[in-house]
C-alpha positions as CSV (number, residue, x, y, z in Angstrom):
1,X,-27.7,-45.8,-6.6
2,X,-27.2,-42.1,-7.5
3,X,-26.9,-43.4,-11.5
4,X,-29.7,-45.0,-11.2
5,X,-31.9,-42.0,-9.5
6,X,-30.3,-39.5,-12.6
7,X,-30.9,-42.1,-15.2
8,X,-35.0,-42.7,-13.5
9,X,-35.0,-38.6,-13.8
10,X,-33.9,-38.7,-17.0
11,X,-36.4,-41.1,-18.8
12,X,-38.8,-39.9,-17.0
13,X,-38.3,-36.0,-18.2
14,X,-37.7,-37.4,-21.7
15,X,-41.0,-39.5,-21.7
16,X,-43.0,-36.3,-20.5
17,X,-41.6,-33.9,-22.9
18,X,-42.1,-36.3,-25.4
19,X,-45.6,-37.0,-24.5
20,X,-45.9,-33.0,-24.1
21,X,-45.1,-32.3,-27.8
22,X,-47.3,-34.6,-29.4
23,X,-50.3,-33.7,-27.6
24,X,-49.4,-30.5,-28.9
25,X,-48.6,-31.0,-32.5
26,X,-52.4,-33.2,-32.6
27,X,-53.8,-30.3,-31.0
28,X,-52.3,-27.8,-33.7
29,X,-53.6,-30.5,-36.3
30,X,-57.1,-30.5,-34.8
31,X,-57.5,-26.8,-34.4
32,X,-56.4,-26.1,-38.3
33,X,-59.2,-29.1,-39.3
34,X,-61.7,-26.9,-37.2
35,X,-60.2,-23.6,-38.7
36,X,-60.2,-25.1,-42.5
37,X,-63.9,-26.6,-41.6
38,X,-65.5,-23.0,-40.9
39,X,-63.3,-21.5,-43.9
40,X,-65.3,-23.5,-46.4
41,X,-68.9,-22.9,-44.3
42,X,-67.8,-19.2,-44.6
43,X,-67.1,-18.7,-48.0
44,X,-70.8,-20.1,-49.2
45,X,-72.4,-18.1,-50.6
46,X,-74.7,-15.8,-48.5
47,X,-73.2,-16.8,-45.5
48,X,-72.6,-14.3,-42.8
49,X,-69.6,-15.0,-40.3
50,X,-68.7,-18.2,-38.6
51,X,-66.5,-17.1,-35.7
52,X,-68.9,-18.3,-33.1
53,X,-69.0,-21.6,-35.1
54,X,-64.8,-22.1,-35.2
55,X,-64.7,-21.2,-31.2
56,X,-67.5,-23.8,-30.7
57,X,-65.2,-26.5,-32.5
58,X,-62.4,-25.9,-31.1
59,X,-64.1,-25.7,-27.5
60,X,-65.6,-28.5,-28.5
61,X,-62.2,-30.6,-30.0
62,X,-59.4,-29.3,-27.8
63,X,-61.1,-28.9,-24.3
64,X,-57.8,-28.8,-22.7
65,X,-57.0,-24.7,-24.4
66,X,-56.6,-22.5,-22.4
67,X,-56.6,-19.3,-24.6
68,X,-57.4,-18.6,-28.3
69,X,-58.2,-15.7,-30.5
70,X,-59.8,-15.5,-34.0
71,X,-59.6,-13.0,-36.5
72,X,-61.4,-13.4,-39.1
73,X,-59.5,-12.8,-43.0
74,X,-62.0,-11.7,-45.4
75,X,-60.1,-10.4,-48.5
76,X,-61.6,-10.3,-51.2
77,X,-62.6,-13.2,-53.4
78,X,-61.2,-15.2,-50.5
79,X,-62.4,-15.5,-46.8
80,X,-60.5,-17.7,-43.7
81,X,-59.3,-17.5,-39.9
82,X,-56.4,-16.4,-38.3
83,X,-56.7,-18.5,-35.0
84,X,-53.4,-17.9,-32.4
85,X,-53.6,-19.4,-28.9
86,X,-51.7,-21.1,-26.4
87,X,-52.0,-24.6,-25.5
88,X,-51.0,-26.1,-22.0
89,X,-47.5,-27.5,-21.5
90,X,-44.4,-27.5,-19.2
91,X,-42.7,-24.3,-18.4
92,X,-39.3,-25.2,-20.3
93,X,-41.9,-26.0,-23.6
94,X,-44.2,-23.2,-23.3
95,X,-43.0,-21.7,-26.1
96,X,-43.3,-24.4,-28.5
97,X,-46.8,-24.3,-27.3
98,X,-48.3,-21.4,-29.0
99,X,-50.4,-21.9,-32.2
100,X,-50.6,-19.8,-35.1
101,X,-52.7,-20.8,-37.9
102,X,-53.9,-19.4,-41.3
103,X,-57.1,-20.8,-43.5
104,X,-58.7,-19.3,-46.4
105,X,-60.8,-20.6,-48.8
106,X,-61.9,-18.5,-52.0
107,X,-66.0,-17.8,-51.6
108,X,-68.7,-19.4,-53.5
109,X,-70.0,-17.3,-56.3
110,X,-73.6,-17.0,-57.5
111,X,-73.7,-16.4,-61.3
């Protein structure tokens, strides 16, 4: 009986953490689509900032974030996002939960 209790427990912990991380890891994957996305609408030429844009996507994608910030990377001949948040998850996976992604694109010239 007590076996079979620890061995319930323990598929059922497994089966959530596992569930956990890949909701994570497509997350991460649809919040650096969104991020690459307003890179490229960015670095047209005579475009002004898209920071408003890449928050509306990722509200938009990933309702289930809690926090995000974006800083936006214009260097130069390129410009992208730095976008760093935290995404839900269980206390012993939190922090395999944070996100940290880095898009640039180079910018559109006008000869």
């Amino acid at each position: 009986m007590i076996s079979a209790l620890a061995g319930i427990t323990l598929a059922t912990t497994v089966t959530l953490t596992t569930l956990a991380l890949g909701l994570s890891a497509v997350n991460v994957l649809v919040i650096r689509d969104a991020a690459i996305e307003a890179s490229q609408q960015a670095a047209l030429a005579k475009s002004s900032s898209k920071n408003d844009y890449l928050l509306k996507l990722i509200k938009k994608r990933v309702p289930s974030m809690v926090s995000v910030r974006v800083t936006e990377l214009a260097d130069g001949p390129t410009t992208g996002y730095r976008v760093e948040g935290q995404l839900p998850g269980l206390g012993f996976l939190a922090a395999l939960t944070q996100v940290n992604v880095e898009v640039t694109a180079a910018n559109e010239a006008i000869l």
